[in-house]
C-alpha positions, -999 to 999 in steps of 0.1 A, spaced: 13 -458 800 23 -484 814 12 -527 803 4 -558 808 26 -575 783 50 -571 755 65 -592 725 97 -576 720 124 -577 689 160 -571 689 186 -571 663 219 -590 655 245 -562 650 283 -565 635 309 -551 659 339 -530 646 332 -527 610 369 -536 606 387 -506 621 368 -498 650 377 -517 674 352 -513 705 340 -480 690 322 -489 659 291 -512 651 259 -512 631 221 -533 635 213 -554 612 173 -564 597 178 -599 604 187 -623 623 177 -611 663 163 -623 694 127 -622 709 114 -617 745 79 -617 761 75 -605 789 45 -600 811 34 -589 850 27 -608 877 12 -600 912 43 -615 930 72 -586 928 110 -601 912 120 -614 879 113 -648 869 127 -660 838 104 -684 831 117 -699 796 147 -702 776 145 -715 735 165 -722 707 201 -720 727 209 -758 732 209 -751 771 240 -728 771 227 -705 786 217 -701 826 188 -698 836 194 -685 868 181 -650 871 210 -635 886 233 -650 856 211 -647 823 222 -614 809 184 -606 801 169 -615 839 199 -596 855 198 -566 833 163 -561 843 171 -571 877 194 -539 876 170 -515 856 144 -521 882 169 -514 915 181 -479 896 142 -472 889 133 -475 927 107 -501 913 110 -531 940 73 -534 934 74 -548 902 69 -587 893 73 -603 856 80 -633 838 102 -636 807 107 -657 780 137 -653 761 136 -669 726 171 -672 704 169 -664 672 202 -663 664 236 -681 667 254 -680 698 290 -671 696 284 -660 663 304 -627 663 267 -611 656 260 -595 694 239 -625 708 241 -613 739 235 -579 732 203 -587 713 189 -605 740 198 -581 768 185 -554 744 153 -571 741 150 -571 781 158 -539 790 134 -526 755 110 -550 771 107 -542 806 113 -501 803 81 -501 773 61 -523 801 68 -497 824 60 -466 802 92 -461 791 109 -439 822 140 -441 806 152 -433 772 173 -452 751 203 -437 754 198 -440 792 192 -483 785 230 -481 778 248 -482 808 224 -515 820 231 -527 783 267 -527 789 270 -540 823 246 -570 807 277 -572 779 304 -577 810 278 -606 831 283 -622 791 318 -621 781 339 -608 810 342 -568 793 317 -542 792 318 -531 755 289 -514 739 297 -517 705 272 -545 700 247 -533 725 247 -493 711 237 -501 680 212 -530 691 196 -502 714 196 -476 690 196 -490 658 222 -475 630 256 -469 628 269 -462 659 307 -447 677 313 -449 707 331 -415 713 340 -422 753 343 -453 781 342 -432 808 316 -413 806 302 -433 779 295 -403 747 273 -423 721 270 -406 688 247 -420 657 263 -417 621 247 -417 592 240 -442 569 248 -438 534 212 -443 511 228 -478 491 246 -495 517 238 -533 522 257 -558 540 265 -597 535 268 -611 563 276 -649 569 281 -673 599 306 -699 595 295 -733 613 331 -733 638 338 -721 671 355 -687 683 347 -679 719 349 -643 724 367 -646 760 395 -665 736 396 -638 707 397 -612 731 428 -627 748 448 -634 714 448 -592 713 480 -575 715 478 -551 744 510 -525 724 510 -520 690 537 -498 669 528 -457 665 527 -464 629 500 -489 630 480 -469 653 485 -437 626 472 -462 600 445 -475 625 436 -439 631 436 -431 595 410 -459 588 383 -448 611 386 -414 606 381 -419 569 353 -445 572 336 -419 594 339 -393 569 332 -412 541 297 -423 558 294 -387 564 298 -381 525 280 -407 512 313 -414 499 310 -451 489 345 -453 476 363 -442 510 341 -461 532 360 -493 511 393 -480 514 391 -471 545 376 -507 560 412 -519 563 423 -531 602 466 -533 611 459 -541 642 431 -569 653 423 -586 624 457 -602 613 456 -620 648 420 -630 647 421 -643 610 439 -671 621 406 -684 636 387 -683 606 388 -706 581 395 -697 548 393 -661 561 417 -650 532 397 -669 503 367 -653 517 378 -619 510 391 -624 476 358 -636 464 338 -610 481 363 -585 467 358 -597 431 319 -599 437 322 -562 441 320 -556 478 333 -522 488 353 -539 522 354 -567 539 361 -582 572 353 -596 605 321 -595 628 326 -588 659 350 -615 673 343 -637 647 338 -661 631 308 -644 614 325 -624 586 307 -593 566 311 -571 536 296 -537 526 282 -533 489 263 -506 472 231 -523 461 210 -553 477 216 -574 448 254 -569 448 251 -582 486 225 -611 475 254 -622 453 282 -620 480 266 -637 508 263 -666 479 299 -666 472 311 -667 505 284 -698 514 291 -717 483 333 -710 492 327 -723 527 301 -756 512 331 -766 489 352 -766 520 329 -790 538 316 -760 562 286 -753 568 270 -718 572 242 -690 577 239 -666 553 223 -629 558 217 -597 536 203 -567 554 201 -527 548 212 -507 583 186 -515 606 179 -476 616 150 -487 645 170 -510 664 141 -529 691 105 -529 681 73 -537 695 60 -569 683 24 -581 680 15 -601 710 
C-alpha cells in the first residue's frame, strides 16, 4: 500500500571488519541517518532540506547521493509520475569511516520504495545503493551500503553480478566503536592502496577471512579474534590514524577479541564478548585519545540485524 509520508532510519555500519576488504561489513544500533520524505502533486524529486552536515554536502538533486538515488529508483520503476520532497537529517559524522553516505542513501532508497509499497525488495535496493556509494566517493562498493540495507553481517561474494550473502551473528558479540576528531578522506585512503601485493600475504589475507567466516559460523569467539588480523590494507592506512598502535594495545588488554579499522578510517572498532567488556573499551580508547589532546565519539552497539526502520512520523 502505498503513503503519504515516511520518517525513515538508517544505520552507521563498519566496513571490512579488518580482513575483508570490500567484502565484509556489519550495521551498527547507533549512530545513523534520518530522512522524511513525503508526496507532492508536482512529479520530480525535491530535496528540500539538508541538517547537521556543515554544508558539505550538495544539495543539488542530481549530486546528493539520497535525491539521485531516488532519482534512479524511480526511472528503473517506470514511475515518472511520482513527485516528493526529502529532508535528509545527519546523524552522524561525515568522513567518519562509519558509511555516511551509505546510511543516507539507504535511508532514500528505504524511504521512497516503503512510500511506494515496497515494489522492490531489499536485496533489489542494492544495485541503486551502490551506484549512490560511486556519486559519493568515486567507487561503487557495497560493503557499507549491504549491511545498511540489510542489516547484519554481510559478504559480498561477487562484483559482477553482485551475490550478497548474510552471516550469522554470534549471540555475545558487541562492538566499540569510536570516532577520532581528524580527517581521512576516503578518495585519499583509497589511493594510498597497493594495487600488487606478495602471494604470501594474499594466502595469509585469505586465511583471515576464511576463518573469521567460519568462526562467525561457529560461534567461535576465539577464531573470530585470531582471525581479525589485515597484511594487506591496514599497515598502509595506520599511518593516518593517530595513535592507531596505542589504540590497539589498550583495547587488546581491555579484553577485546580484535581490533582494527572502520572502514577507511579514522573511526577505529573492536569486537568483545559482552556489552560491558565493549562499554569498557570504547572508554579506553576515548580516555587514550583525551590524554592526547583529541577529541572523539564514542559508540557501543550489538549487530544491528534490521538494518532501516520505519520511524514514527
Amino acid at each position: 500500500m502505498e503513503k503519504d509520508k515516511v520518517h525513515v532510519f538508517a544505520p552507521a555500519t563498519v566496513a571490512n571488519m579488518v580482513c575483508g576488504f570490500d567484502i565484509l561489513g556489519f550495521a551498527l544500533d547507533e549512530p545513523g541517518d534520518e530522512v522524511y520524505m513525503r508526496r507532492v502533486d508536482k512529479p520530480g524529486v525535491n530535496l528540500v532540506q539538508v541538517t547537521g552536515d556543515d554544508g558539505r554536502l550538495p544539495r543539488d538533486t542530481a549530486k546528493n547521493t539520497v535525491s539521485a538515488s531516488v532519482l534512479t529508483y524511480l526511472q528503473h520503476i517506470g514511475r515518472p509520475d511520482v513527485g516528493v520532497e526529502i529532508e535528509l537529517h545527519k546523524q552522524m559524522p561525515i568522513g567518519s569511516g562509519l558509511g555516511s553516505s551509505a546510511a543516507s542513501t539507504v535511508a532514500g532508497l528505504f524511504a521512497i520504495n516503503t512510500l511506494l509499497g515496497n515494489p522492490l525488495s531489499r536485496q533489489e535496493l542494492l544495485p541503486f545503493a551502490v551506484l549512490g556509494e560511486e556519486l559519493a566517493c568515486g567507487h561503487g562498493h557495497a560493503d557499507n551500503v549491504a549491511p545498511a540495507l540489510m542489516g547484519g553481517i554481510t559478504l559480498i561474494r561477487s562484483y559482477d553480478p553482485i551475490d550478497l550473502v548474510s552471516l550469522p551473528v554470534p549471540p555475545s558479540l558487541f562492538a566499540s566503536v569510536v570516532f577520532p576528531h581528524v580527517d581521512v578522506p576516503t578518495r585519499d585512503a583509497r589511493q594510498m592502496i597497493r594495487t600488487k601485493v606478495a602471494l604470501k600475504d594474499a594466502v595469509t589475507q585469505w586465511g583471515n577471512i576464511a576463518g573469521l567466516v567460519a568462526g562467525l559460523y561457529s560461534n567461535d569467539y576465539e577464531l573470530i579474534g585470531r582471525s581479525m588480523h589485515d597484511v594487506l590494507i591496514e599497515p598502509t592506512r595506520a599511518i593516518l590514524i593517530p595513535e592507531f598502535y596505542e589504540m590497539r594495545r589498550v583495547t587488546m588488554e581491555s579484553g577485546a577479541l580484535g581490533f582494527g579499522i572502520s572502514g577507511s578510517g579514522p573511526s577505529v572498532f573492536a569486537f568483545s564478548r559482552s556489552k560491558a567488556v565493549a562499554t569498557q573499551i570504547t572508554a579506553a580508547i576515548t580516555e587514550l585519545l583525551n590524554k592526547h589532546g583529541i577529541g572523539s565519539n564514542g559508540y557501543v552497539s550489538g549487530v544491528n540485524a534490521d538494518g532501516p526502520r520505519e520511524l514514527g512520523n
